[in-house]
VEXVOTI-451814 format. One record per residue (C-alpha): x, y, z; residue number from 1; residue in one letter. Coordinates in nm, 2 decimals, m for minus. Layout:
# VEXVOTI-451814
east=X | north=Y | up=Z | i=NUM | aa=A $
...
//
This chain:
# VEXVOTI-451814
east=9.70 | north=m12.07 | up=3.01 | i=1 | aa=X $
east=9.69 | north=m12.13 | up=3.36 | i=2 | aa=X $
east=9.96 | north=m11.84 | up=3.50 | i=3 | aa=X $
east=9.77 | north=m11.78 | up=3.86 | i=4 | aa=X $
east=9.90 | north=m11.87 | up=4.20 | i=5 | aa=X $
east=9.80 | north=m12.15 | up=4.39 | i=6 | aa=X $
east=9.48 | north=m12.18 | up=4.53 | i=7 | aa=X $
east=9.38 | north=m11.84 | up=4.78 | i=8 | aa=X $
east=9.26 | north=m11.87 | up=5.11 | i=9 | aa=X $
east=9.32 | north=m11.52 | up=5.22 | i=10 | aa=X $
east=9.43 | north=m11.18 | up=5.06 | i=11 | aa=X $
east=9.70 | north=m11.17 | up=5.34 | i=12 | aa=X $
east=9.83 | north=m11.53 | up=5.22 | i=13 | aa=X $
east=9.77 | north=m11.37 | up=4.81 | i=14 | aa=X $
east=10.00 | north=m11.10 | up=4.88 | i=15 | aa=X $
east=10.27 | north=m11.32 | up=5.05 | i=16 | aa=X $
east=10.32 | north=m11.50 | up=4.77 | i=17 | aa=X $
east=10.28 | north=m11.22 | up=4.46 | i=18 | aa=X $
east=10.58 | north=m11.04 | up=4.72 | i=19 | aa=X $
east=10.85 | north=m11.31 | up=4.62 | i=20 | aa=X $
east=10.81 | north=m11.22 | up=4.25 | i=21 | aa=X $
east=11.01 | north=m10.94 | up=4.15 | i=22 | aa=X $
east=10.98 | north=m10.72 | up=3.90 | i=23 | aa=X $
east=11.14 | north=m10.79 | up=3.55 | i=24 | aa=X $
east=11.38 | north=m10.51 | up=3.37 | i=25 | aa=X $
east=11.31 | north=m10.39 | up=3.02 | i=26 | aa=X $
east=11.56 | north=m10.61 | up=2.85 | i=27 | aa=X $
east=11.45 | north=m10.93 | up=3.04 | i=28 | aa=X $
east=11.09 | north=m10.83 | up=2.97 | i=29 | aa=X $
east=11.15 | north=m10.81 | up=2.61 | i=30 | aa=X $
east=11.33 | north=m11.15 | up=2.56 | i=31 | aa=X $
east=11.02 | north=m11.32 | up=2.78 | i=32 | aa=X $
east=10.81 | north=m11.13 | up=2.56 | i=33 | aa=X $
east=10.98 | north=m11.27 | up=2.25 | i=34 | aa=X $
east=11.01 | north=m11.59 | up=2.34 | i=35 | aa=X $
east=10.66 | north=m11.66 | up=2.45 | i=36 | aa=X $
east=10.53 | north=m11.49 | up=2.13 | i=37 | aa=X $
east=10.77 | north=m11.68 | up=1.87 | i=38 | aa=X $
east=10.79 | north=m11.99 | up=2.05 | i=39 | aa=X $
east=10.50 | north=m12.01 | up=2.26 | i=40 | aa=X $
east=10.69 | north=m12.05 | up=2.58 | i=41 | aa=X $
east=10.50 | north=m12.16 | up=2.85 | i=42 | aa=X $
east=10.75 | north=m12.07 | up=3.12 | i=43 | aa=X $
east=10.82 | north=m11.75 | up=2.94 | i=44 | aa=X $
east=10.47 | north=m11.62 | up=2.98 | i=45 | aa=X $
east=10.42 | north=m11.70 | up=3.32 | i=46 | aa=X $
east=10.74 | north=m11.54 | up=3.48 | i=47 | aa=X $
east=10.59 | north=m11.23 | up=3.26 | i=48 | aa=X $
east=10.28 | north=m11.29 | up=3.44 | i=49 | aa=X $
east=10.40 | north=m11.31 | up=3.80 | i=50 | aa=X $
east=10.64 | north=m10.98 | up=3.76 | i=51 | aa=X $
east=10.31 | north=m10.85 | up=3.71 | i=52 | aa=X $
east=10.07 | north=m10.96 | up=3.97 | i=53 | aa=X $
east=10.13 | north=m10.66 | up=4.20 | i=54 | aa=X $
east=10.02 | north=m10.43 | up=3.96 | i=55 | aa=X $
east=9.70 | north=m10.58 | up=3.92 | i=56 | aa=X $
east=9.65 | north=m10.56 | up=4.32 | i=57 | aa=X $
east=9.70 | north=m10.18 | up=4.27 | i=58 | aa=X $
east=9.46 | north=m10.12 | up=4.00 | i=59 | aa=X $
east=9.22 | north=m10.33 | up=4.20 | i=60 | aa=X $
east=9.26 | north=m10.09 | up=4.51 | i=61 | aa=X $
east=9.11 | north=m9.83 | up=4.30 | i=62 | aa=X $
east=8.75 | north=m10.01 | up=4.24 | i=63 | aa=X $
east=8.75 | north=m10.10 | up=4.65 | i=64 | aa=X $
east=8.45 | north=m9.85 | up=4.69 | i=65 | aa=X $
east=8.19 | north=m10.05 | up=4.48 | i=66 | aa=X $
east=8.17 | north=m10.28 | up=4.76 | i=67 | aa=X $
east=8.30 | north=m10.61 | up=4.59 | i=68 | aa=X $
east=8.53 | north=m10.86 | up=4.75 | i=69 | aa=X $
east=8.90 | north=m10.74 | up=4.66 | i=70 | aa=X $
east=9.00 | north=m11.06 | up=4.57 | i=71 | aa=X $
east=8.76 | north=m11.12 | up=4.34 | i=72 | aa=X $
east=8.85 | north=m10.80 | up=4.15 | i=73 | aa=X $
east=9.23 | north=m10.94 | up=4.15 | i=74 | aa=X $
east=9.13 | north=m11.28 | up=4.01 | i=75 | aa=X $
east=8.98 | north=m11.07 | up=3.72 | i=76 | aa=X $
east=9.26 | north=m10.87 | up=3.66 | i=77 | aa=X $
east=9.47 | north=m11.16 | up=3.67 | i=78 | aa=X $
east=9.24 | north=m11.30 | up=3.34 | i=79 | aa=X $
east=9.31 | north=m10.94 | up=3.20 | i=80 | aa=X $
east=9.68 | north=m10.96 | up=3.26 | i=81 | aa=X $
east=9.70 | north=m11.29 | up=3.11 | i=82 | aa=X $
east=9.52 | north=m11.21 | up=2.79 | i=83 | aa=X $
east=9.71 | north=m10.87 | up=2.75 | i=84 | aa=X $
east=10.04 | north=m11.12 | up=2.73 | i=85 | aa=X $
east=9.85 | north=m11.35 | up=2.47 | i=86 | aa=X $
east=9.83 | north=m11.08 | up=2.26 | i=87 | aa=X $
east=10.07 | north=m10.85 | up=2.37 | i=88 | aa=X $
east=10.35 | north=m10.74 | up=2.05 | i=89 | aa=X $
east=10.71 | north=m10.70 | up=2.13 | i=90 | aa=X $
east=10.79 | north=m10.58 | up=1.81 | i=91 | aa=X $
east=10.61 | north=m10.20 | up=1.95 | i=92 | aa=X $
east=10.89 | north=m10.17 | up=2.16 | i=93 | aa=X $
east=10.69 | north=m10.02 | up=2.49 | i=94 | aa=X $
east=10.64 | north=m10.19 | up=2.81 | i=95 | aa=X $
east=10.40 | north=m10.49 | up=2.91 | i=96 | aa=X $
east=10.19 | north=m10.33 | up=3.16 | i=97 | aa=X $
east=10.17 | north=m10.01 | up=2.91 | i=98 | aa=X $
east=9.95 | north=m10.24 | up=2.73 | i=99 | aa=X $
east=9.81 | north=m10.46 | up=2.98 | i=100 | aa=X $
east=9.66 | north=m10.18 | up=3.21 | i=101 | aa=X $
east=9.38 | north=m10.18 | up=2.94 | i=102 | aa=X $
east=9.33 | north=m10.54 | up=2.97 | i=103 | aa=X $
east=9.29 | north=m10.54 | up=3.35 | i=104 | aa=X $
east=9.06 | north=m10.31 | up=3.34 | i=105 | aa=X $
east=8.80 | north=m10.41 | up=3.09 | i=106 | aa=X $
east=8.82 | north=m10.74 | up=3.31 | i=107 | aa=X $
east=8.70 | north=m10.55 | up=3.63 | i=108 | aa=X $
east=8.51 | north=m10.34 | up=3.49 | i=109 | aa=X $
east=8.28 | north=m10.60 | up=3.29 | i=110 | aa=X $
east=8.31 | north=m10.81 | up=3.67 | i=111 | aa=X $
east=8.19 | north=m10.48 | up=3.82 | i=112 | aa=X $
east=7.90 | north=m10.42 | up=3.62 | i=113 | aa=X $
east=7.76 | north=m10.81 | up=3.60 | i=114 | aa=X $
east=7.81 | north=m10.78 | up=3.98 | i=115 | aa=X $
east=7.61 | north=m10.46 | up=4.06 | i=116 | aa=X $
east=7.28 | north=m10.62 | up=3.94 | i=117 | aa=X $
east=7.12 | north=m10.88 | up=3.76 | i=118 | aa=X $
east=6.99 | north=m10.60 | up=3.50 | i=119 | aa=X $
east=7.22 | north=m10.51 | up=3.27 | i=120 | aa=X $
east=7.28 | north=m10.11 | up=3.38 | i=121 | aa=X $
east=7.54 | north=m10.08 | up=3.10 | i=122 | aa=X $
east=7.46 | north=m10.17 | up=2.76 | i=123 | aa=X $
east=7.65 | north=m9.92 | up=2.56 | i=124 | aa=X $
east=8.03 | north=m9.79 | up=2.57 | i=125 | aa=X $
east=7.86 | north=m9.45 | up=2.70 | i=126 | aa=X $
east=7.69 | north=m9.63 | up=2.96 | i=127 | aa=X $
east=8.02 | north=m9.82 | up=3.04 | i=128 | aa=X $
east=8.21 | north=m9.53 | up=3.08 | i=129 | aa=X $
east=7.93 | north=m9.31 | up=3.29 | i=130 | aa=X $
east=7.87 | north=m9.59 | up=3.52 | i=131 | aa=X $
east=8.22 | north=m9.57 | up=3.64 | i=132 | aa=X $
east=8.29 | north=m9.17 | up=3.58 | i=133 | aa=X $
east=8.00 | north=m9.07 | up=3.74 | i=134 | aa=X $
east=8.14 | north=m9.10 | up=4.17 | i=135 | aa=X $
east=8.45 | north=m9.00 | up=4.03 | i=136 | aa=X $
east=8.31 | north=m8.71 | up=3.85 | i=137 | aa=X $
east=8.11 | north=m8.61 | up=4.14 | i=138 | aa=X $
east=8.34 | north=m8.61 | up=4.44 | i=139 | aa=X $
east=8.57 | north=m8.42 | up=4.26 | i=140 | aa=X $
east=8.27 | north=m8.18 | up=4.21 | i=141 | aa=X $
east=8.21 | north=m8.15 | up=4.56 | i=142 | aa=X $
east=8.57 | north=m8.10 | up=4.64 | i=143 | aa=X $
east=8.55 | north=m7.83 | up=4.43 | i=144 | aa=X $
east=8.22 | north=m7.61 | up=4.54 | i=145 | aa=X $
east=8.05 | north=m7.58 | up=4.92 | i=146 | aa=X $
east=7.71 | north=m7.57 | up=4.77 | i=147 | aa=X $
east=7.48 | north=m7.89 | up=4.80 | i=148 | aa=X $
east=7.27 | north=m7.82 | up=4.53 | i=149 | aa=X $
east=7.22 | north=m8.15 | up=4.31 | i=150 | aa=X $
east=7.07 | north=m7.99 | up=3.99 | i=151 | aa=X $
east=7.34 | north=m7.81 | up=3.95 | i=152 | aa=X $
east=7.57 | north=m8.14 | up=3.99 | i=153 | aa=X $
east=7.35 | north=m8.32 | up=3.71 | i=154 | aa=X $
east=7.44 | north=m8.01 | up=3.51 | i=155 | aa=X $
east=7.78 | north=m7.99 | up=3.58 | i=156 | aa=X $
east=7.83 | north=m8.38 | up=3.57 | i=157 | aa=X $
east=7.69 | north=m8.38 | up=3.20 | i=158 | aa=X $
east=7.91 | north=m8.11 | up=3.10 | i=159 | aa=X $
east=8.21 | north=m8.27 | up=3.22 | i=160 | aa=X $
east=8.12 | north=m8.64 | up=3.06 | i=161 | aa=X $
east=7.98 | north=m8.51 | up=2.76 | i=162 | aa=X $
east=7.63 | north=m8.69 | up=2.82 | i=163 | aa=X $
east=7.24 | north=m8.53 | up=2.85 | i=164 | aa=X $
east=7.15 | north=m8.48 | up=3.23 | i=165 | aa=X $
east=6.91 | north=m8.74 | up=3.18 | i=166 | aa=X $
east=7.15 | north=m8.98 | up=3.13 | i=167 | aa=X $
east=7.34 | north=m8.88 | up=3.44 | i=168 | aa=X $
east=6.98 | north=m8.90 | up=3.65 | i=169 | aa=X $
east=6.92 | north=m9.21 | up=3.48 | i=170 | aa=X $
east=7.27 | north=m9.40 | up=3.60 | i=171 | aa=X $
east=7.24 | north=m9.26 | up=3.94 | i=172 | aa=X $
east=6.92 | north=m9.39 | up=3.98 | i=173 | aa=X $
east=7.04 | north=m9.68 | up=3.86 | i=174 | aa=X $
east=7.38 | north=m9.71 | up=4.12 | i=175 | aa=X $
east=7.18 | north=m9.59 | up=4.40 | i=176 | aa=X $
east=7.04 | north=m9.98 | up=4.48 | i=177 | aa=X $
east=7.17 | north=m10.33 | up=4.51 | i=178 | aa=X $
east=6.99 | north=m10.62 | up=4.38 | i=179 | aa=X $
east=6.89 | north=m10.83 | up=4.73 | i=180 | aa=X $
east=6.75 | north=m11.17 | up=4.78 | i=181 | aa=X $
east=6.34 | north=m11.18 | up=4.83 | i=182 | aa=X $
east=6.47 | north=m11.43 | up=5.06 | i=183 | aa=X $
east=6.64 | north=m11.19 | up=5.29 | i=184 | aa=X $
east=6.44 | north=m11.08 | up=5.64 | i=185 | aa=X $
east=6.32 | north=m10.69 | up=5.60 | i=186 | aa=X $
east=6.51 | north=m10.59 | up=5.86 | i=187 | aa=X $
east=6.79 | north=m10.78 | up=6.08 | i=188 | aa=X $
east=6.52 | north=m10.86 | up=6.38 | i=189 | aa=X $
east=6.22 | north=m10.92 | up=6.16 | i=190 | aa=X $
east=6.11 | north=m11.27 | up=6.10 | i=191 | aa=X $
east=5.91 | north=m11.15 | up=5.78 | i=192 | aa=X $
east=6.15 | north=m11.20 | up=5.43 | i=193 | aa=X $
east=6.04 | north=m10.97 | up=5.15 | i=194 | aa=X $
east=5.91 | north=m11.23 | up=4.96 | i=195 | aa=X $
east=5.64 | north=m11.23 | up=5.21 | i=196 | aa=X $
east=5.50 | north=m10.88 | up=5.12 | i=197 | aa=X $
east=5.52 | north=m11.00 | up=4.72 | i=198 | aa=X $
east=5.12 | north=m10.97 | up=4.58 | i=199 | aa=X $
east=4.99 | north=m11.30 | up=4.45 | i=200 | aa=X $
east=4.94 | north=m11.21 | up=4.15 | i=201 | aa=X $
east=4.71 | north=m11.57 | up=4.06 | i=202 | aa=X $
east=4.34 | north=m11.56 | up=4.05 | i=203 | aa=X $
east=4.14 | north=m11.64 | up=4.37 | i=204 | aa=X $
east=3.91 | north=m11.99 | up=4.41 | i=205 | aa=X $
east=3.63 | north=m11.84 | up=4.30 | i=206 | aa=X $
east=3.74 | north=m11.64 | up=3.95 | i=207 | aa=X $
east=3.98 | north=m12.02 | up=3.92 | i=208 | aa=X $
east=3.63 | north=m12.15 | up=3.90 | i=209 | aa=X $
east=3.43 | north=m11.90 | up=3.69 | i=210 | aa=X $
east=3.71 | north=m11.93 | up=3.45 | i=211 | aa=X $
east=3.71 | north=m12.32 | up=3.39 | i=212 | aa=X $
east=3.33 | north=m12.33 | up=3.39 | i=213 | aa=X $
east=3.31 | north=m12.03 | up=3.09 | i=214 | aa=X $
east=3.60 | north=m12.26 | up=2.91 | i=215 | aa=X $
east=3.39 | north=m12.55 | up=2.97 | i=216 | aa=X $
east=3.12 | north=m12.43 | up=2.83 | i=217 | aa=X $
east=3.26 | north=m12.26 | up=2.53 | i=218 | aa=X $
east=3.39 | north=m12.61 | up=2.46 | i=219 | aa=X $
east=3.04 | north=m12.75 | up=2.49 | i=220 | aa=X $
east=2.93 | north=m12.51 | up=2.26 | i=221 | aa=X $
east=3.18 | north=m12.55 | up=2.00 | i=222 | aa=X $
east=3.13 | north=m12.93 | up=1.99 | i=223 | aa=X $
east=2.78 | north=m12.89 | up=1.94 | i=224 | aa=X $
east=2.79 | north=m12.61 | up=1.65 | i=225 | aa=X $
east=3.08 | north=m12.81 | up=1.50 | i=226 | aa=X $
east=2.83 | north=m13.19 | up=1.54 | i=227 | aa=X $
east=2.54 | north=m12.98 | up=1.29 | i=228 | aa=X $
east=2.79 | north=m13.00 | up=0.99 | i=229 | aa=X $
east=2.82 | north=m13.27 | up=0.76 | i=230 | aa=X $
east=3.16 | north=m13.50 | up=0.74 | i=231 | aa=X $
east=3.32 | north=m13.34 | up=0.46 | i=232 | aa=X $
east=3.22 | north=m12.97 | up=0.67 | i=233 | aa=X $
east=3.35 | north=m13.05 | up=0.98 | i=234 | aa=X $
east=3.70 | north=m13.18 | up=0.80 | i=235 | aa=X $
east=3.74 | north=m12.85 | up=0.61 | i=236 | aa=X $
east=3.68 | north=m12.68 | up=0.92 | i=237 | aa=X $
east=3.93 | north=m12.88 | up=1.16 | i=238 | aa=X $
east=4.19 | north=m12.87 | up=0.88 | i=239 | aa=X $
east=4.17 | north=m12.49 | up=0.77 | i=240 | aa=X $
east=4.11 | north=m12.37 | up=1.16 | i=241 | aa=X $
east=4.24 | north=m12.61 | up=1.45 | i=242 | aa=X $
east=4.51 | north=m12.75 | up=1.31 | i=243 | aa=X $
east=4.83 | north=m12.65 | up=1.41 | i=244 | aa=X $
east=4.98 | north=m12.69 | up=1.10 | i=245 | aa=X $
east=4.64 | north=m12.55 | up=0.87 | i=246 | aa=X $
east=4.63 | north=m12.73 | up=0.55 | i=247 | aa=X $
east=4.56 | north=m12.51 | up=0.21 | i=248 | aa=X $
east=4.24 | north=m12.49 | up=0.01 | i=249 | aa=X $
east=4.50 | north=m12.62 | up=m0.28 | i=250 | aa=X $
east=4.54 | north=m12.91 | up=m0.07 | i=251 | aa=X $
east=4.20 | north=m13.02 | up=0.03 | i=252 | aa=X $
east=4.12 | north=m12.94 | up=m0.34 | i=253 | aa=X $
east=4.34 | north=m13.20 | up=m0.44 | i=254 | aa=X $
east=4.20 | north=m13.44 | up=m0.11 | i=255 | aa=X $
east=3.87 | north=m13.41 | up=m0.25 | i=256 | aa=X $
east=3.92 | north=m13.39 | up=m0.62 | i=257 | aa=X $
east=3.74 | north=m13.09 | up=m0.67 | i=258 | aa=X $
east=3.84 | north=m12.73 | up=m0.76 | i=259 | aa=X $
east=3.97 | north=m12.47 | up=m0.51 | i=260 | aa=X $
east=3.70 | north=m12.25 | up=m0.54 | i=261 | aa=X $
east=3.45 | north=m12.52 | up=m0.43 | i=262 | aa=X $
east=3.67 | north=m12.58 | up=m0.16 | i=263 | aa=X $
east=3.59 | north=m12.18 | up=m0.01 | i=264 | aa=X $
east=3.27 | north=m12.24 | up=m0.09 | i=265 | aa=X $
east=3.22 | north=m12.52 | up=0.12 | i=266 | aa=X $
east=3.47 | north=m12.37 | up=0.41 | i=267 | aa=X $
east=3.24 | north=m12.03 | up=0.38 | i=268 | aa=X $
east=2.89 | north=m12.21 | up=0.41 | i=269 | aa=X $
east=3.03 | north=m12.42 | up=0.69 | i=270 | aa=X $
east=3.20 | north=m12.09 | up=0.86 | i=271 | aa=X $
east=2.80 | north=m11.94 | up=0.83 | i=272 | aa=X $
east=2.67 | north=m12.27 | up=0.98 | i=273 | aa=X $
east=2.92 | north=m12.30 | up=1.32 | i=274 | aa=X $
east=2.78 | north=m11.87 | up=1.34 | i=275 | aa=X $
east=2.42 | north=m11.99 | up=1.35 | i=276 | aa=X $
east=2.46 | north=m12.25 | up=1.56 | i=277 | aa=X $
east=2.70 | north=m12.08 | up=1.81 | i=278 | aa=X $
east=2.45 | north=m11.78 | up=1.80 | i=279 | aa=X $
east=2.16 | north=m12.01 | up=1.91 | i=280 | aa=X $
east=2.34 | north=m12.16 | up=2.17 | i=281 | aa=X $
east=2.46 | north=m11.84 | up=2.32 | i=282 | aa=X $
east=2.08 | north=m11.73 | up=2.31 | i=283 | aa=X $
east=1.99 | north=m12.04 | up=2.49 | i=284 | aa=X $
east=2.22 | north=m12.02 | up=2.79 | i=285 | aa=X $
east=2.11 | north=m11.66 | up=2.83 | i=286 | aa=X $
east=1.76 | north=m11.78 | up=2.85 | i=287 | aa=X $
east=1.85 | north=m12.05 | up=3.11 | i=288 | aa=X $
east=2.02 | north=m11.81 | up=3.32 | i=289 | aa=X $
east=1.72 | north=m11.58 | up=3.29 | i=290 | aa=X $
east=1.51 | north=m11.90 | up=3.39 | i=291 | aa=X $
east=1.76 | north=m12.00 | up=3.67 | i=292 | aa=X $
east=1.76 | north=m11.62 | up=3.86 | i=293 | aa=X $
east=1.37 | north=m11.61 | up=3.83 | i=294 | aa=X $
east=1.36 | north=m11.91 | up=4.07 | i=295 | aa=X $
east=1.59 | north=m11.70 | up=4.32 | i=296 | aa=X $
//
């Protein structure tokens, strides 16, 4: 269903054209309504949609203070309007945009809130509904008293929304910033983007170093424990500890043609074997590097 206006270039050129659509009477409504539901009228649906395009331009007039482009709130509500007349019933007897101002707005609201930031600040229906209760909550608030005192506004705020005040702390918190690009300049006659001031987190040269000599040698020293075992040792051992896909003792019983049990036992006195010799090698690096600070 593909009900919207032809491309727009401007909101001025948008409204020019919505303007020529008028709106539809009750009884006119109806048989469009009708006729789209029973017979899937194409035409039918999107002179329902067009009647209808100036109230989506008002709704969108009342989300102007999150700071999004206009346009791209309409374009939303246009989506909303058109699946409110895909489902939209007749047969209740009440008036299209009755039913489709709940449409329109779940569209723009679900635009607003993917738009505010890239973390999700809305997750629940709660949420939802704080998020966009909370300004209007609060400026009616200050209409109301001459005080400035915010506590009492967190107070109040959860009263009137039925929500703890650390949910209302937690959602203003969470309105009070934009995401921004790390690409952006820190301030418009800085050179420096804010990327710039991000910590690298990597190591340095020398810890890059440290690190692939201690792997290195832990290698070494696995290599060497694992060359004092027998054949049979060291294929228990790869198969029951560095493969990725670890076989069973069942299996290599049935390899070998022996019992499980002798399979442990072999896996065990191997295990005690790569300990001793992996002990004895640590002891010998220790003494080298004991040897090697002497000189120094």
């Amino acid at each position: 269903m593909n009900y919207l206006p032809v491309a727009i270039d401007s909101f001025e050129q948008y409204m020019s054209q919505i303007n020529r659509f008028e709106p539809l009477d009750r009884e006119t409504e109806a048989k469009l309504a009708w006729q789209y539901k029973k017979n899937n009228d194409l035409d039918a649906a999107q002179r329902l949609t067009c009647a209808n395009l100036r109230f989506v331009v008002k709704i969108a007039y009342e989300y102007r203070a999150y700071g999004l482009k206009l346009i791209d709130l309409i374009q939303e509500g246009n989506i909303g309007l058109m699946m409110a007349i895909r489902k939209f019933d007749p047969a209740r007897n009440i008036r299209l945009i009755s039913y489709a101002v709940w449409w329109i707005r779940a569209y723009m609201h679900n635009y607003i809130m993917s738009s505010w930031s890239l973390v999700k600040i809305g997750t629940t229906q709660a949420q939802k509904k704080l998020f966009f209760k909370l300004r209007q909550t609060r400026d009616a608030l200050k209409q109301l008293t001459t005080g400035d005192d915010s506590n009492n506004d967190t107070v109040e705020i959860a009263k009137q929304l039925n929500v703890s005040c650390e949910a209302v702390e937690e959602m203003s918190l969470r309105m009070s910033g934009r995401d921004s690009s790390l690409d952006m300049t820190i301030t418009p006659d800085s050179d420096t983007n804010h990327i710039e001031n991000l910590a690298d987190q990597r190591c340095d040269q020398e810890q890059s170093l440290i690190s692939l000599e201690s792997d290195q040698l832990r290698n070494q020293s696995i290599h060497a424990a694992l060359s004092a075992l027998n054949e049979r040792e060291q294929h228990i051992i790869a198969k029951r500890l560095l493969d990725d896909e670890p076989m069973t003792l069942q299996d290599l019983a049935d390899h070998y043609g022996i019992s499980k049990e002798r399979v442990r036992q072999l896996e065990k006195r191997a295990l005690e074997k790569l300990k001793e010799q992996l002990t004895q090698t640590h002891h010998l690096a220790e003494n080298n590097l004991e040897s090697s600070s002497c000189m120094f």
